[in-house]
PyMOL Python script that loads the backbone (N, CA, C, O; Angstrom):
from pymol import cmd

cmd.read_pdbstr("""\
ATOM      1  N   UNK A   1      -2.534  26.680  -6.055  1.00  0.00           N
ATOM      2  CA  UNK A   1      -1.966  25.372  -5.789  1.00  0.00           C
ATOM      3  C   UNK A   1      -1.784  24.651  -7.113  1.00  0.00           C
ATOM      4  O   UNK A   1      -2.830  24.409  -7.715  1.00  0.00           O
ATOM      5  N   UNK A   2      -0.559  24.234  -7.720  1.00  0.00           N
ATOM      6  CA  UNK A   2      -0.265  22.828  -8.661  1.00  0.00           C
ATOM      7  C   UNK A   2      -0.987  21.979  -8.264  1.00  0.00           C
ATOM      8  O   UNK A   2      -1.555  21.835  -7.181  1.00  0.00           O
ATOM      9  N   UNK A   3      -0.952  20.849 -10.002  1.00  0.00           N
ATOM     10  CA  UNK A   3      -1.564  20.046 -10.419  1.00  0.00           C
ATOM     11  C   UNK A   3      -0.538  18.749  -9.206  1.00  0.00           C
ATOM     12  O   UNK A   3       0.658  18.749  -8.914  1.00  0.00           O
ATOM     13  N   UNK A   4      -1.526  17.924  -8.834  1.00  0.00           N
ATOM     14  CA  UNK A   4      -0.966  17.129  -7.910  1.00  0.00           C
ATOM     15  C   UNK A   4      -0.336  16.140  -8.956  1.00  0.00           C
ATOM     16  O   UNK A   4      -0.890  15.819 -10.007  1.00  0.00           O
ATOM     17  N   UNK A   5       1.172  15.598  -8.435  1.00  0.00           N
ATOM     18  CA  UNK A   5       2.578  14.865  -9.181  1.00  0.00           C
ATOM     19  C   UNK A   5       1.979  13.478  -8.949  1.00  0.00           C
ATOM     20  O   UNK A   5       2.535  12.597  -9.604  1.00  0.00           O
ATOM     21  N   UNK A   6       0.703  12.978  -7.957  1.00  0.00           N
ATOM     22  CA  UNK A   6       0.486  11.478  -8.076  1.00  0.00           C
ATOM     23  C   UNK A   6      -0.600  11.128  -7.503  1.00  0.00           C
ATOM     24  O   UNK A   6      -0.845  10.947  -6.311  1.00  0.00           O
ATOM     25  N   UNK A   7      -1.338  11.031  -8.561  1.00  0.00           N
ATOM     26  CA  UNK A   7      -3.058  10.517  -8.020  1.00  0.00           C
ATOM     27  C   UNK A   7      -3.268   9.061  -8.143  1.00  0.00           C
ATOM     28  O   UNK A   7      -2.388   8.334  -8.604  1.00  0.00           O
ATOM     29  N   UNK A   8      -4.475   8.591  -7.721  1.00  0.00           N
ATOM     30  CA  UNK A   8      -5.025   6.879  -7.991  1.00  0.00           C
ATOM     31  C   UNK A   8      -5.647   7.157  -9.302  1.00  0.00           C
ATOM     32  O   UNK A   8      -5.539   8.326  -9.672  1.00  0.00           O
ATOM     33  N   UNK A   9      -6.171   6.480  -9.958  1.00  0.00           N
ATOM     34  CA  UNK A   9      -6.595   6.198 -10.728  1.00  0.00           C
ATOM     35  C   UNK A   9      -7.424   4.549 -10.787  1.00  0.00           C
ATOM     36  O   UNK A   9      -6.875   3.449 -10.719  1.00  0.00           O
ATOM     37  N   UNK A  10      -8.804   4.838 -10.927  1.00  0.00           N
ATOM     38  CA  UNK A  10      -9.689   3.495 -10.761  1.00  0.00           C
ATOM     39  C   UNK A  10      -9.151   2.306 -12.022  1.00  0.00           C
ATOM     40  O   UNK A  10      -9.381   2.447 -13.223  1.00  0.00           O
ATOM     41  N   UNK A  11      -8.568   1.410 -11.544  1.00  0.00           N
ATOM     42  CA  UNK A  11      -8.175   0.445 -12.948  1.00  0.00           C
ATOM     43  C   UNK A  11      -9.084  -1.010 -12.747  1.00  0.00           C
ATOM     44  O   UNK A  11      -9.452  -1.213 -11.590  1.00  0.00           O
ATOM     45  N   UNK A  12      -9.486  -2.067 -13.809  1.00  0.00           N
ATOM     46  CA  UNK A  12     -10.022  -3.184 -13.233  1.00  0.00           C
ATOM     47  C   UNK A  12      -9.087  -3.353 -12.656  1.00  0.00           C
ATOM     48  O   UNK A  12      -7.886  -3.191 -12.873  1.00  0.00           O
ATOM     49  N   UNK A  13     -10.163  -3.991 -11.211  1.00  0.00           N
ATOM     50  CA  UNK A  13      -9.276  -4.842 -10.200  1.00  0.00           C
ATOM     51  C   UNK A  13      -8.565  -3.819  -9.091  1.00  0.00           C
ATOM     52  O   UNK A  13      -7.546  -4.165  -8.493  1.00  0.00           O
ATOM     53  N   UNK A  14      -9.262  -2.405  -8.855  1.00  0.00           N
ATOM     54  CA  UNK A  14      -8.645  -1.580  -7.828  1.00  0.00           C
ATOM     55  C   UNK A  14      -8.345  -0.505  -8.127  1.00  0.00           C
ATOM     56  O   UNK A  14      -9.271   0.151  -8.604  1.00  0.00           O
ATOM     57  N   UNK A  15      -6.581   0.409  -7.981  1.00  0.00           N
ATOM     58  CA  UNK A  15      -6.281   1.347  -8.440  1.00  0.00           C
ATOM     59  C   UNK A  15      -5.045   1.336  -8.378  1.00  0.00           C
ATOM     60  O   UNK A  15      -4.358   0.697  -7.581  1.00  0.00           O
ATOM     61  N   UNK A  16      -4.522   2.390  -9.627  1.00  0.00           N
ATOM     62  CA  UNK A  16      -3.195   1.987  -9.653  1.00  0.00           C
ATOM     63  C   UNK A  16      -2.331   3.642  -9.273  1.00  0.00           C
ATOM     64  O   UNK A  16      -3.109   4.509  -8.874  1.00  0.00           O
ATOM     65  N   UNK A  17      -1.201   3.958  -9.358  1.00  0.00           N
ATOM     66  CA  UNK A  17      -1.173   5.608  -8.629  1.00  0.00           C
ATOM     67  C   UNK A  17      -0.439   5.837 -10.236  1.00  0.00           C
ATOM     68  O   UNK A  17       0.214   5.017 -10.880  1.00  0.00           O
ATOM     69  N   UNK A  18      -0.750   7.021 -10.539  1.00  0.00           N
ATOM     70  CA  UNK A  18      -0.264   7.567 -12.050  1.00  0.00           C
ATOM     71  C   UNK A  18       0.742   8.615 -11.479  1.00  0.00           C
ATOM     72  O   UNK A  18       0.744   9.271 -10.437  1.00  0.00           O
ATOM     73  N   UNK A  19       1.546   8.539 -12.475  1.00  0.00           N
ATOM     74  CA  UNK A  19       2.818   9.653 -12.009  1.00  0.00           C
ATOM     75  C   UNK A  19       2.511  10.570 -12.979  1.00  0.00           C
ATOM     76  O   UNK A  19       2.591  10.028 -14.081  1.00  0.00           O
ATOM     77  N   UNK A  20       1.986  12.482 -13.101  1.00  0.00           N
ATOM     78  CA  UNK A  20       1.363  13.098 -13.964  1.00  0.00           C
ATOM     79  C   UNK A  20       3.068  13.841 -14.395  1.00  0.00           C
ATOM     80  O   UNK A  20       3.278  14.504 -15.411  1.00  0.00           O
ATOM     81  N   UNK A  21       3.770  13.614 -13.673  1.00  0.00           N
ATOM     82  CA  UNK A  21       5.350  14.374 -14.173  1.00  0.00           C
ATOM     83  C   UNK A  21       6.081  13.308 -15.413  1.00  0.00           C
ATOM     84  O   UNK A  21       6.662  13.775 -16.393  1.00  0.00           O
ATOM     85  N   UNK A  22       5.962  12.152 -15.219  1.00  0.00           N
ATOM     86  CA  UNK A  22       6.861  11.281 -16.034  1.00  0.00           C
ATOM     87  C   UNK A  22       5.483  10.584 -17.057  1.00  0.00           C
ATOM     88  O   UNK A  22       5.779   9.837 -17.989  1.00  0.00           O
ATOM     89  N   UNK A  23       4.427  10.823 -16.845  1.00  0.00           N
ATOM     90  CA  UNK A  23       3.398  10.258 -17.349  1.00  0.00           C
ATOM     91  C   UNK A  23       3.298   8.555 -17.758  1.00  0.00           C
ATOM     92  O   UNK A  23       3.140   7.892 -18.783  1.00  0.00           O
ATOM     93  N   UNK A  24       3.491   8.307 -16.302  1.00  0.00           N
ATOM     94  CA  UNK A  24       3.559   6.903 -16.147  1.00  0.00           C
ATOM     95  C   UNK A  24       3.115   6.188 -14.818  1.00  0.00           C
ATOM     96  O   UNK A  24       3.036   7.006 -13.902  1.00  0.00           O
ATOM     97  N   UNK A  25       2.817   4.972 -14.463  1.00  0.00           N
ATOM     98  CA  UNK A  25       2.111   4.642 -13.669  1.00  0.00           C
ATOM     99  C   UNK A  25       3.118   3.646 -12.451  1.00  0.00           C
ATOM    100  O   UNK A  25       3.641   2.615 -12.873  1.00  0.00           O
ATOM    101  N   UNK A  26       3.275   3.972 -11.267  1.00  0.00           N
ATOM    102  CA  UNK A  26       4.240   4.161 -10.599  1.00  0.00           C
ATOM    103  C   UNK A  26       3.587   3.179  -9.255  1.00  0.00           C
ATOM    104  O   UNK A  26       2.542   3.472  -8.673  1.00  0.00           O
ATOM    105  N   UNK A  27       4.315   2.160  -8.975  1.00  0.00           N
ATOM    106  CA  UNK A  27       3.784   1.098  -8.287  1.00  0.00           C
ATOM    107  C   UNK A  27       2.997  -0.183  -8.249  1.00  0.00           C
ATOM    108  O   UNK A  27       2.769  -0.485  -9.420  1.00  0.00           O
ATOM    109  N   UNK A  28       2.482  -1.069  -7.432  1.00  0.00           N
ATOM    110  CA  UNK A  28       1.615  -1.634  -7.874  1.00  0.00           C
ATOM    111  C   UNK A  28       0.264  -1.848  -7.530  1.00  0.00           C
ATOM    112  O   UNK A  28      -0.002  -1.201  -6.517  1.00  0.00           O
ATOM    113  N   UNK A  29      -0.825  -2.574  -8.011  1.00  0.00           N
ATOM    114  CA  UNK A  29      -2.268  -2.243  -7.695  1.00  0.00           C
ATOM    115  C   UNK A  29      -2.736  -2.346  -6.733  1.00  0.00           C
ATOM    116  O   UNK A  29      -2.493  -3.304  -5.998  1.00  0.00           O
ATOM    117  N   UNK A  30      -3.537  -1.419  -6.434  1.00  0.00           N
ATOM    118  CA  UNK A  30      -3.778  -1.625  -4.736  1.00  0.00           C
ATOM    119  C   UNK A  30      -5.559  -1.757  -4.700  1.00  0.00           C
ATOM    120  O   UNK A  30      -6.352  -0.913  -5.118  1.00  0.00           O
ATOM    121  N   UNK A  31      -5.880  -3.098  -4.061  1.00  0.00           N
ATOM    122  CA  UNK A  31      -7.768  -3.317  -4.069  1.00  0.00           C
ATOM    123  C   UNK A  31      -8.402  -2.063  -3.573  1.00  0.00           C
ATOM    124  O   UNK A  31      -9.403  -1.445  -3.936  1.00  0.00           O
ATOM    125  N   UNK A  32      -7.337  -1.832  -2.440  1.00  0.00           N
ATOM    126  CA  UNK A  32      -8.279  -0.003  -1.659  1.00  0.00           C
ATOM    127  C   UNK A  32      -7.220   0.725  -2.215  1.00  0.00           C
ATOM    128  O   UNK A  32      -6.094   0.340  -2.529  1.00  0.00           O
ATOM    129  N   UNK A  33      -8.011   2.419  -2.336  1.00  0.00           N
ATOM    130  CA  UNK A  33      -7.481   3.395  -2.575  1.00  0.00           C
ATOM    131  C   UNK A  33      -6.546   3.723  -1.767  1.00  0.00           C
ATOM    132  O   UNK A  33      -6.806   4.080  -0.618  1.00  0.00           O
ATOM    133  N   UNK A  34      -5.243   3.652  -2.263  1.00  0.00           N
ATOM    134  CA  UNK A  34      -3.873   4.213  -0.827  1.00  0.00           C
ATOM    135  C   UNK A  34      -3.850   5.609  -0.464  1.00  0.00           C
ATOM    136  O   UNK A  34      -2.793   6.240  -0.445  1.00  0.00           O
ATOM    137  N   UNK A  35      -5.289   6.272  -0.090  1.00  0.00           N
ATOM    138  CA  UNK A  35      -4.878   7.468   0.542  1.00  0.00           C
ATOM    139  C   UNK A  35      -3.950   8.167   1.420  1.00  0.00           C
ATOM    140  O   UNK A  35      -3.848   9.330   1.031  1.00  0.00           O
ATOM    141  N   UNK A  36      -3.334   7.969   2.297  1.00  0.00           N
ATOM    142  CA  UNK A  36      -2.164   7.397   2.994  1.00  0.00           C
ATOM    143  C   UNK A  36      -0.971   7.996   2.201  1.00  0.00           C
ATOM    144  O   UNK A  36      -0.354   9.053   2.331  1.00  0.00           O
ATOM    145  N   UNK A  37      -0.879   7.145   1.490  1.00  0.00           N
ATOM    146  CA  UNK A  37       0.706   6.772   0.418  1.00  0.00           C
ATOM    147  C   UNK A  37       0.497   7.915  -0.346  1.00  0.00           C
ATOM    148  O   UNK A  37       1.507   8.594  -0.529  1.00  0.00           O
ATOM    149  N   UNK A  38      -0.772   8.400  -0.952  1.00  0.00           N
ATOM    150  CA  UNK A  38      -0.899   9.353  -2.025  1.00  0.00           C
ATOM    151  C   UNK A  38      -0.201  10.462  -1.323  1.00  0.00           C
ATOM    152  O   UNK A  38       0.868  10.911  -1.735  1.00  0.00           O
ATOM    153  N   UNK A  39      -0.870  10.948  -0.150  1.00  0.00           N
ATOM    154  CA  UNK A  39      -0.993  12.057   0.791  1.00  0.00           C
ATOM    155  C   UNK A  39       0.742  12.150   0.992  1.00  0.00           C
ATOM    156  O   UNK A  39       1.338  13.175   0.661  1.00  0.00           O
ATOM    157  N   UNK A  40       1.539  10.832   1.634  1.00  0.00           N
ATOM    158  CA  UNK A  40       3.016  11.093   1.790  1.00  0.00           C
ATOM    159  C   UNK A  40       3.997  11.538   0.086  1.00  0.00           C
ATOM    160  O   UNK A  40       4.899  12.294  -0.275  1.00  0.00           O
ATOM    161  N   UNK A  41       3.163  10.588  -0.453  1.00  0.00           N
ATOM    162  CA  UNK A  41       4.008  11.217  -2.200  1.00  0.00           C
ATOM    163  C   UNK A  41       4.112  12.496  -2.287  1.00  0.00           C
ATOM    164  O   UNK A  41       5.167  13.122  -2.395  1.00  0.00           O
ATOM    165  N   UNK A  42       2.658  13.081  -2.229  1.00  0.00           N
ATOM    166  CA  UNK A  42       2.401  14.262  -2.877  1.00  0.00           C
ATOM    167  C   UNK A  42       2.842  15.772  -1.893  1.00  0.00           C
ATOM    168  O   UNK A  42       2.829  16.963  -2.202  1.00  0.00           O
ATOM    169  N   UNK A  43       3.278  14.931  -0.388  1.00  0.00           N
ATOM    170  CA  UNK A  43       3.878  15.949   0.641  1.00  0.00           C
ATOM    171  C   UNK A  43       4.696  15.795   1.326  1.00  0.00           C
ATOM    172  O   UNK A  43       5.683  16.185   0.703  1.00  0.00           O
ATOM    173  N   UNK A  44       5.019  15.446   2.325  1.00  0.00           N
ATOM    174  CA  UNK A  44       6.247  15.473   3.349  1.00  0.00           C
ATOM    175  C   UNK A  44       7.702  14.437   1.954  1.00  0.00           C
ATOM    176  O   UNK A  44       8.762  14.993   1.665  1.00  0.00           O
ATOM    177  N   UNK A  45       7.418  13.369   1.523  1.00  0.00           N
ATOM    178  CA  UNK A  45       7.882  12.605   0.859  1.00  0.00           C
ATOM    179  C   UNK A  45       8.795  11.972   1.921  1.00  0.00           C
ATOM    180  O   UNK A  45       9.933  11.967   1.451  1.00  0.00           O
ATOM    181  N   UNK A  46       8.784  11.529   2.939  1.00  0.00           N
ATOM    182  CA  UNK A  46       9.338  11.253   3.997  1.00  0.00           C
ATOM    183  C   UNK A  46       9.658   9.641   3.190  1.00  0.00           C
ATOM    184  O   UNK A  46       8.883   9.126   2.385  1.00  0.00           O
ATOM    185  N   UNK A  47      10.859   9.098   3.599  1.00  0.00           N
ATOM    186  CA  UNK A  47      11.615   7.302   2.449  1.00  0.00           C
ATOM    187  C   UNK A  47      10.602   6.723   3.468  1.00  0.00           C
ATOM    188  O   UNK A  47       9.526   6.173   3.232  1.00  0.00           O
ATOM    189  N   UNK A  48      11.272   7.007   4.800  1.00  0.00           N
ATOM    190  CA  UNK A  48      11.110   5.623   5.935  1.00  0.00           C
ATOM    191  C   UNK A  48       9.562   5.576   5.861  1.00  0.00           C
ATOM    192  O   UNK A  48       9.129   4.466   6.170  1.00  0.00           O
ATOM    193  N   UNK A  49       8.681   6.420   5.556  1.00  0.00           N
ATOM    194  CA  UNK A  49       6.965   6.272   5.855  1.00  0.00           C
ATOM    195  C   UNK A  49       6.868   5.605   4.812  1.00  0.00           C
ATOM    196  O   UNK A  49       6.514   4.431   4.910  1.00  0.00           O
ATOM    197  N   UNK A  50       7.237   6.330   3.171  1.00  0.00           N
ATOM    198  CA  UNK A  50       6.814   5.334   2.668  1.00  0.00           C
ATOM    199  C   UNK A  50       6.910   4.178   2.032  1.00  0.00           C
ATOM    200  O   UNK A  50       6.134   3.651   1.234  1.00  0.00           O
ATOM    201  N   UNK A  51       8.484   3.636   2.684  1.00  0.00           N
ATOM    202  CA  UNK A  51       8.273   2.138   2.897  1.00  0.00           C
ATOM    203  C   UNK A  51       7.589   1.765   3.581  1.00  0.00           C
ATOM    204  O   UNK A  51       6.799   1.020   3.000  1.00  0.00           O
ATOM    205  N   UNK A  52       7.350   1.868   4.830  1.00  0.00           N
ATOM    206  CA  UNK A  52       6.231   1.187   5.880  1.00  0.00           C
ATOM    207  C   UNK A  52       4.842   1.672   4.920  1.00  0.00           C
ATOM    208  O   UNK A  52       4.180   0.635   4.885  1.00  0.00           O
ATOM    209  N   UNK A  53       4.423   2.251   4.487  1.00  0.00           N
ATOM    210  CA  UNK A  53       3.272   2.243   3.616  1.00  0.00           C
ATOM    211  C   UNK A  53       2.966   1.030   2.443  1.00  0.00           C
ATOM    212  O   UNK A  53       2.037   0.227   2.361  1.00  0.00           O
ATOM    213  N   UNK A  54       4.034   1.233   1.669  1.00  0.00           N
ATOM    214  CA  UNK A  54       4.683   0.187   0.951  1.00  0.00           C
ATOM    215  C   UNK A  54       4.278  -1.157   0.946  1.00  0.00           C
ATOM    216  O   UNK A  54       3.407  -1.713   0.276  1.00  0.00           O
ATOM    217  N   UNK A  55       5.476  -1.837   2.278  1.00  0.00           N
ATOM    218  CA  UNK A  55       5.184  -3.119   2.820  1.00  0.00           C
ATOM    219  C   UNK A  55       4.301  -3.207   3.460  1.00  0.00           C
ATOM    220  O   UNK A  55       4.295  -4.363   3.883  1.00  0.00           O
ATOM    221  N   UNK A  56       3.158  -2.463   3.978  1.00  0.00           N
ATOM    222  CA  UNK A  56       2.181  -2.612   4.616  1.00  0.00           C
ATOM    223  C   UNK A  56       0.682  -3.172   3.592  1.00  0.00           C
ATOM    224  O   UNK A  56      -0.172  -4.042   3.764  1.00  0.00           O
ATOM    225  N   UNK A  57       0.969  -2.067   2.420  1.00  0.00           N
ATOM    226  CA  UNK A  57      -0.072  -2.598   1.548  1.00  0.00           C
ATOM    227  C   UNK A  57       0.101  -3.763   0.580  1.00  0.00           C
ATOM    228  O   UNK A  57      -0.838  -4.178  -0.100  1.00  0.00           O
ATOM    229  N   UNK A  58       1.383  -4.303   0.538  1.00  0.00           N
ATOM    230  CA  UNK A  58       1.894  -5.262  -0.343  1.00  0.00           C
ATOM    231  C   UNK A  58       1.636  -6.223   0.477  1.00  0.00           C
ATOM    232  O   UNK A  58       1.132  -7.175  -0.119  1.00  0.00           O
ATOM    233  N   UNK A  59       1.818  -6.465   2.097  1.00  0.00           N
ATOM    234  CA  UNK A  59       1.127  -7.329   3.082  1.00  0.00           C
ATOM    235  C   UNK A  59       0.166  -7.605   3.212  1.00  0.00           C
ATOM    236  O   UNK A  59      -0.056  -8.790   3.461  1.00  0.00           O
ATOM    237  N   UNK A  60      -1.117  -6.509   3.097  1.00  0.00           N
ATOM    238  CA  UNK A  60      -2.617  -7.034   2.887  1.00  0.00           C
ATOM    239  C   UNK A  60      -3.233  -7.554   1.733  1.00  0.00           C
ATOM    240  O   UNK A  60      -4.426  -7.811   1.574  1.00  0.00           O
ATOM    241  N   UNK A  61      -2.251  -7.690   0.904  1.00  0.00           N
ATOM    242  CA  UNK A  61      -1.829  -7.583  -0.655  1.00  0.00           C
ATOM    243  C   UNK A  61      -2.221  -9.358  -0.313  1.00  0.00           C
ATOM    244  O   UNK A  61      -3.274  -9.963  -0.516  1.00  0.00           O
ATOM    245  N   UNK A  62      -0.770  -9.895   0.336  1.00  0.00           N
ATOM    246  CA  UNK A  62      -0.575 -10.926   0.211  1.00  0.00           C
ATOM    247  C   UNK A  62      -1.645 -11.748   0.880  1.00  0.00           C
ATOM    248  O   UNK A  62      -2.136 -12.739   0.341  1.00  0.00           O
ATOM    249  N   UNK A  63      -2.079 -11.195   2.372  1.00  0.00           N
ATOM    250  CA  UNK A  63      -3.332 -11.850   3.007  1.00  0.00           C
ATOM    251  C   UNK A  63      -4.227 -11.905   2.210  1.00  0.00           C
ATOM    252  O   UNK A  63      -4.560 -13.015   1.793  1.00  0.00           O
ATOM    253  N   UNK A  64      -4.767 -10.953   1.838  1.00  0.00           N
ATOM    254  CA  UNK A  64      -5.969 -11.556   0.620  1.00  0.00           C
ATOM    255  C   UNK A  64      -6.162 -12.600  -0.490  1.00  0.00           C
ATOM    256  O   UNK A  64      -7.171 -13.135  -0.949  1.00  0.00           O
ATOM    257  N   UNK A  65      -4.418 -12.744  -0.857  1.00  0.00           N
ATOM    258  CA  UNK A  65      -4.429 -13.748  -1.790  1.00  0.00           C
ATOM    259  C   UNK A  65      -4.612 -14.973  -1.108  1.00  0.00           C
ATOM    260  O   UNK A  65      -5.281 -15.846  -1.661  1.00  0.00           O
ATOM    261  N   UNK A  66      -4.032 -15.208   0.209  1.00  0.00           N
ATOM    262  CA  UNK A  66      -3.886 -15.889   0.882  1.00  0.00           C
ATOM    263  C   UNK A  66      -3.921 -16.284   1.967  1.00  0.00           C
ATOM    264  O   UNK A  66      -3.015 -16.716   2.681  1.00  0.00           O
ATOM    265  N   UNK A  67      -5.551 -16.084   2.247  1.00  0.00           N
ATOM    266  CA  UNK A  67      -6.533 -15.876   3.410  1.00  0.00           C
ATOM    267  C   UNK A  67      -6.490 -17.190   4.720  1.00  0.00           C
ATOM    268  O   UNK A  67      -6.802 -17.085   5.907  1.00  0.00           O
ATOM    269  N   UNK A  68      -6.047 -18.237   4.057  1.00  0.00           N
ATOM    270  CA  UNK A  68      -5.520 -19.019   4.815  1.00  0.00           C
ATOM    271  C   UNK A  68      -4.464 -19.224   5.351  1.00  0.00           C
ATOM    272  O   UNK A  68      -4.172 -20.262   5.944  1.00  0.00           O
ATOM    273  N   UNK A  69      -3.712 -18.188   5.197  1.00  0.00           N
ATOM    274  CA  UNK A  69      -2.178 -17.978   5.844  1.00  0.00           C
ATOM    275  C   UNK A  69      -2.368 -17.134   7.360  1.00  0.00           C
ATOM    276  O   UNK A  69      -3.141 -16.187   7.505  1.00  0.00           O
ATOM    277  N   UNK A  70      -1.607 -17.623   8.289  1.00  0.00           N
ATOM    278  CA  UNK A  70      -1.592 -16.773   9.395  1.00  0.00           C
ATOM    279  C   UNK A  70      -0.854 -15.654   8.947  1.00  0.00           C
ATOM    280  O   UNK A  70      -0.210 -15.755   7.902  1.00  0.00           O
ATOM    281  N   UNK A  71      -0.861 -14.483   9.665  1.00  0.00           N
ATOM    282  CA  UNK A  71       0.341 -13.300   9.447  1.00  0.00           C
ATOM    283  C   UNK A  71       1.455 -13.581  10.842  1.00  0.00           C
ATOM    284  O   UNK A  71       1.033 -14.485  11.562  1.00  0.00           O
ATOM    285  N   UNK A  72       2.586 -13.049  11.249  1.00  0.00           N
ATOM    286  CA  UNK A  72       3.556 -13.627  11.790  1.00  0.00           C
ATOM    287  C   UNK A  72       2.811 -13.017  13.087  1.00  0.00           C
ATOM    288  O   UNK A  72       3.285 -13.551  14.090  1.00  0.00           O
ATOM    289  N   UNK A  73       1.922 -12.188  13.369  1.00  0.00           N
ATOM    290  CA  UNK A  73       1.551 -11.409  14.645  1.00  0.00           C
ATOM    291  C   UNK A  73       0.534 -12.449  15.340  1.00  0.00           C
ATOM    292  O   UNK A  73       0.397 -12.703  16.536  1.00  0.00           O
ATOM    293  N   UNK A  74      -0.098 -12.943  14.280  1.00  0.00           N
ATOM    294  CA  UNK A  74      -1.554 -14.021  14.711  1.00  0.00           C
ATOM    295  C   UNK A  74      -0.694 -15.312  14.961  1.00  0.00           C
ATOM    296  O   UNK A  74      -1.305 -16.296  15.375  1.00  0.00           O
ATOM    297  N   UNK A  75       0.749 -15.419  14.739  1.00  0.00           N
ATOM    298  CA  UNK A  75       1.312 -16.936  14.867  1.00  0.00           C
ATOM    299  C   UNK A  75       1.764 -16.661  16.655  1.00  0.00           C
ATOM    300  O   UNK A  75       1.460 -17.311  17.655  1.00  0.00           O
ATOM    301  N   UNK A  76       2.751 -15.196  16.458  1.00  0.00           N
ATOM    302  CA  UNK A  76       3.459 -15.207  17.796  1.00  0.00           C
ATOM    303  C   UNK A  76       2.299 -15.200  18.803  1.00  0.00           C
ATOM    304  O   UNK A  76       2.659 -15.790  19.822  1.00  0.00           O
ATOM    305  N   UNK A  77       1.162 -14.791  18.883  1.00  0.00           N
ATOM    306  CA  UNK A  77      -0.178 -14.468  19.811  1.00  0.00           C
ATOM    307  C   UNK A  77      -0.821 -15.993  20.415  1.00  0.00           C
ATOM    308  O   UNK A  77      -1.353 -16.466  21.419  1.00  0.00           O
ATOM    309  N   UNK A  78      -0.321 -16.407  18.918  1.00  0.00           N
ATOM    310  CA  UNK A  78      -1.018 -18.028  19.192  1.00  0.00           C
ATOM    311  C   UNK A  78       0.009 -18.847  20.342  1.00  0.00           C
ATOM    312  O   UNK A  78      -0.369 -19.633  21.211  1.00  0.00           O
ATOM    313  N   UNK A  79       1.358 -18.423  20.068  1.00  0.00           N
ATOM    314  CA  UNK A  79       2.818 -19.066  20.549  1.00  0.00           C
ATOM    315  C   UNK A  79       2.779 -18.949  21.889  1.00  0.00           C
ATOM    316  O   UNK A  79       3.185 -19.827  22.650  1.00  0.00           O
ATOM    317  N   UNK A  80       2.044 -17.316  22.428  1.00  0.00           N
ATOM    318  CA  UNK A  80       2.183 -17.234  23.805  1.00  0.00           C
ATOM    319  C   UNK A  80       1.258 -17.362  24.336  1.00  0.00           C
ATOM    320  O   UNK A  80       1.508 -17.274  25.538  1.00  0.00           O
ATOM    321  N   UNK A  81      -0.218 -17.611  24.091  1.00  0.00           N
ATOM    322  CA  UNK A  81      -1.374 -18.231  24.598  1.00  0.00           C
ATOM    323  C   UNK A  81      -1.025 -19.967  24.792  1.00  0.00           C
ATOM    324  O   UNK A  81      -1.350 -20.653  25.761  1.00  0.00           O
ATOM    325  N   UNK A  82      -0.646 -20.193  24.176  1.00  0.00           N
ATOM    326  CA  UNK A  82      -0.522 -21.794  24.626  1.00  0.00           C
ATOM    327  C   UNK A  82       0.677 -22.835  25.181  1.00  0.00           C
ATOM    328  O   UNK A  82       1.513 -23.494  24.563  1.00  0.00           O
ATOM    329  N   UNK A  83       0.392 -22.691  26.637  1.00  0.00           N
ATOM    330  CA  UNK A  83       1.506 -23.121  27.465  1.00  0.00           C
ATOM    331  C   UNK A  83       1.079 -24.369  27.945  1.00  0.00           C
ATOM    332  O   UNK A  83       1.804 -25.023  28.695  1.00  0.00           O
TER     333      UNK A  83
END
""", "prot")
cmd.dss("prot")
cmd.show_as("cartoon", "prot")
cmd.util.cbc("prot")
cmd.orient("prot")
């Protein structure tokens, strides 16, 4: 088996994914390890997964910064509980 084309790498503040073909660091930092995202890079390479991977971690991305924000799922939930 080859040297895997895109690992994490522990950086302050999380991890970032290193590209070992272009020898460069490819995305942005993620607090948890994107096992997930690594696993679709490094195999199927399927677009549509990993955008939804993508915007998914760039979303928890944003909740954390901004823990006092509803997300649009906790707004609509709220919308149809209260009649």
């Amino acid at each position: 088996m080859g040297r895997r084309r895109y690992v994490a790498r522990g950086v302050p503040g999380g991890y970032r994914i290193w590209d070992n073909k272009v020898r460069r660091w490819w995305g942005d930092l993620y607090e948890l390890c994107p096992d997930d995202l690594l696993d679709e890079l490094n195999g199927a390479r399927d677009y549509d997964k990993i955008t939804t991977l993508l915007k998914r971690y760039r979303a928890m991305k944003r909740l954390a910064a901004h823990p006092h924000r509803k997300t649009r799922c906790q707004i609509l939930t709220a919308a149809r509980t209260v009649k």
